[in-house]
Structure formats: C-alpha cells, structure tokens
C-alpha positions in Angstrom: 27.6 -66.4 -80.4 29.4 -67.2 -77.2 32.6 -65.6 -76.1 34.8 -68.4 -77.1 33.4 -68.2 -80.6 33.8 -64.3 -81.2 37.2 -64.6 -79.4 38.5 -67.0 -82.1 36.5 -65.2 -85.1 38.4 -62.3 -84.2 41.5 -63.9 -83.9 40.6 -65.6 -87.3 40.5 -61.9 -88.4 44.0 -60.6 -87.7 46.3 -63.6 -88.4 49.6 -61.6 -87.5 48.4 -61.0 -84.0 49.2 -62.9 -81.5 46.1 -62.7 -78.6 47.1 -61.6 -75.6 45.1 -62.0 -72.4 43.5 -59.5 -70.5 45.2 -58.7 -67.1 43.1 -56.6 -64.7 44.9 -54.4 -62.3 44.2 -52.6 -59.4 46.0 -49.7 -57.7 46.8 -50.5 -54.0 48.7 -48.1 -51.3 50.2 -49.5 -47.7 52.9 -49.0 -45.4 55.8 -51.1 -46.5 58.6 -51.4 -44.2 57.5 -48.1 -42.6 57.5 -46.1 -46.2 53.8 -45.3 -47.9 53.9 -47.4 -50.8 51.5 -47.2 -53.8 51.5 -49.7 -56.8 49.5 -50.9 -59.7 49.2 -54.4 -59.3 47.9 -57.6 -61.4 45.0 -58.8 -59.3 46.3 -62.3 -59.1 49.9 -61.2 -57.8 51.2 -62.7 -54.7 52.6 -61.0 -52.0 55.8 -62.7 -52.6 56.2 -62.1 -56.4 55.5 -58.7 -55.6 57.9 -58.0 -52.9 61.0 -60.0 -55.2 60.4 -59.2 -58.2 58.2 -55.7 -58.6 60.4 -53.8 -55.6 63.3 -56.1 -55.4 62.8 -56.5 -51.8 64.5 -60.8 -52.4 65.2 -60.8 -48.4 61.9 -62.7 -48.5 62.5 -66.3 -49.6 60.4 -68.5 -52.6 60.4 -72.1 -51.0 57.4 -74.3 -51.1 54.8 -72.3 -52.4 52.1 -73.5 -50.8 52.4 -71.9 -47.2 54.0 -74.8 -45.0 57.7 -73.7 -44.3 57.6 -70.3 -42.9 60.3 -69.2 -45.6 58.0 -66.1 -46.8 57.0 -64.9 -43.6 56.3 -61.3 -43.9 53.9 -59.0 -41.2 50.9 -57.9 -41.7 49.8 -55.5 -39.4 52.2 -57.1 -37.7 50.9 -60.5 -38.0 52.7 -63.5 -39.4 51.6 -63.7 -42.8 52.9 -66.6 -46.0 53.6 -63.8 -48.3 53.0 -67.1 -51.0 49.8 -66.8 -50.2 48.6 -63.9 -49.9 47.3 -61.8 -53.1 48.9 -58.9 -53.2 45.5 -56.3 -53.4 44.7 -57.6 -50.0 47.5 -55.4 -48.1 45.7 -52.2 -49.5 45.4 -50.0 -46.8 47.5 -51.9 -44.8 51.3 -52.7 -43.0 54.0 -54.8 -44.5 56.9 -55.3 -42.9 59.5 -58.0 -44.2 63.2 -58.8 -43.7 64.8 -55.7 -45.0 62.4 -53.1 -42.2 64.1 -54.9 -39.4 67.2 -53.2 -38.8 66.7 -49.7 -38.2 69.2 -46.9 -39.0 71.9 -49.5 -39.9 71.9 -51.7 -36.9 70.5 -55.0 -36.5 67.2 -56.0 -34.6 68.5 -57.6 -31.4 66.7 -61.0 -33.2 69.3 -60.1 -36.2 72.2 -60.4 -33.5 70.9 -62.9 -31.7 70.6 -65.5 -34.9 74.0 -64.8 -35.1 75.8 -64.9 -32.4 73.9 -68.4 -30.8 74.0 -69.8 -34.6 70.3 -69.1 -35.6 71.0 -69.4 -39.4 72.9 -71.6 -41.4 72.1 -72.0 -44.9 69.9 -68.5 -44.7 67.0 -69.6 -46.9 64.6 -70.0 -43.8 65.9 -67.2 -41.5 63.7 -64.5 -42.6 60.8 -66.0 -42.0 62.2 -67.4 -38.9 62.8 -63.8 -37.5 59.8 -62.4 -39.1 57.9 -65.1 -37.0 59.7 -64.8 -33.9 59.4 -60.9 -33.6 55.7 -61.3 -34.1 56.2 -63.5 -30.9 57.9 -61.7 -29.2 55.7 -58.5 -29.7 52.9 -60.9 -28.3 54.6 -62.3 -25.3 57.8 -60.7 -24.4 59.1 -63.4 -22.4 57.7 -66.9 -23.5 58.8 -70.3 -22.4 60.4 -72.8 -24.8 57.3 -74.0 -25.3 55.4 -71.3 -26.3 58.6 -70.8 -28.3 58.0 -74.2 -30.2 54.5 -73.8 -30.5 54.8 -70.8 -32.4 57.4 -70.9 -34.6 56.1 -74.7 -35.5 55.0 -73.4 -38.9 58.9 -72.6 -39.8 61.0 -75.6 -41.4 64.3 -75.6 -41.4 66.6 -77.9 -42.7 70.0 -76.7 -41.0 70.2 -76.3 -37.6 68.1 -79.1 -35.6 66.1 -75.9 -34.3 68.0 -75.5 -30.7 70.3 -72.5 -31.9 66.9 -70.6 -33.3 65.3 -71.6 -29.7 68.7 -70.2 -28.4 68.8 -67.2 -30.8 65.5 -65.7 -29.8 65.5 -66.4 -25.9 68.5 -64.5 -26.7 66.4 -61.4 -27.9 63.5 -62.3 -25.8 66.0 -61.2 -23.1 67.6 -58.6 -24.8 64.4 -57.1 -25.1 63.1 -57.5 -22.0 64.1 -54.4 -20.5 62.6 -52.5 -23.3 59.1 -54.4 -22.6 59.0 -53.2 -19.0 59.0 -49.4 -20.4 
C-alpha cells in the first residue's frame, strides 16, 4: 500500500481529526547581532521570516521575495546576504548581523548618520539593506570610487531618492571612516 493510500486510510479512521503535516525542525546556534543565539527552527524557514517574525527583529524589510531589491539585506559573516533567500538552518554556526546590530551602545553607525544627514532614505523600506550593503563595502574597500560605489550597491532598488543622496550618504561615511581604516 503506498503512503498516499495508508495516509488517507488513516485519515478515513479518525473522522474528527483534522491531518496535520509533519514539520521537521532543526536546532541551530549563531552570533546574531553580536549575541549567541540558539533556536529551533522549521527546516524550510527563511532567514527573513525568522528574523521578523520568530525574534521580532522587523528592521529587515519583506519586499520582492525573490532576491532582486536589496530590501533584506542582512550579513553573513559579514557578507551581503538576501535574508529571502536564505534558509534559515544555513546560518548555524555562523554571524548575522542586520539593521538593529549597527548602532552600537546607542549611537548610530556613521552610515546611519550619514543617510541622514545627505538624505540617504526617504520612504525607509529599502534603507536597511542599503546600509547593510554599503557597510559590507566599505569593510572591503574603505575608500571606493563612485563607481565601485554603483557597482556594488547595484543589487539595491530604490524607489525614492534617484540614488545620488545614498552615493552622497556613504562617501559621507566612507570618509568618516577613513581615519578609523588607517589604524
């Protein structure tokens, strides 16, 4: 008898029960944020519903879905990662930093100030990721030209600013930083 069949012979079986499917989980620990973290998690969680909705962490945005507009940015192991696309068991063992692990002790990143004093943000759906992306850039070339700028944050969409205040906001931090790089 296949599974299908003993499935709904079973079913057949216990009329007032209403089947419900097996989820497997698996019990992960990493570094969020700079905190150890352990969770049990359903093995076909995303990053992203993880981070909103099992720890509340919302700073990271829900946009497309499908990894194209940089609006779920997150690090991982300080790499730019589409938290939408990324299951949730694979950060065992490792990093995650988001939005909320940016500011440190109560002050903003100098990318925080930056977006806002040259105008970085506007409607705020895309400006995590944007300074998720651009302080992975910045941790990889302290001082990079406009174009190196573009090139790498091509992979966040916005649909505010035209782009030339977030070029503005993190040459801002790029040379707010800079003195810290030479250390």
């Amino acid at each position: 008898m296949s599974l299908c069949m003993q499935a709904a012979t079973y079913l057949a079986g216990a009329p007032n029960t209403i089947a419900q499917p097996l989820v497997y989980t698996t019990r992960i620990s990493f570094t969020l944020n700079g905190r150890d973290t352990e969770l049990e998690v359903p093995n076909h969680h995303l990053l992203l519903e993880t981070l909103r909705r099992t720890l509340d962490l919302t700073g990271t945005k829900d946009s497309c879905g499908i990894g194209v507009c940089g609006a779920c940015t997150v690090l991982l192991d300080g790499e730019p990662v589409s938290a939408c696309l990324t299951p949730t068991v694979f950060v065992n063992g490792h990093a995650v930093e988001t939005i909320e692990g940016v500011a440190q002790e109560g002050l903003l990143h100098p990318l925080q100030q930056a977006f806002i004093d040259h105008g970085g943000f506007q409607c705020g759906i895309c400006t995590p990721g944007q300074i998720m992306s651009a302080k992975a850039l910045l941790a990889a070339n302290p001082r990079p030209s406009v174009d190196e700028i573009k090139a790498w944050m091509m992979g966040n969409l916005c649909r505010c600013t035209g782009y030339y205040a977030i070029l503005e906001s993190i040459q801002a931090a790029a040379a707010a930083l800079a003195p810290r790089a030479q250390c």
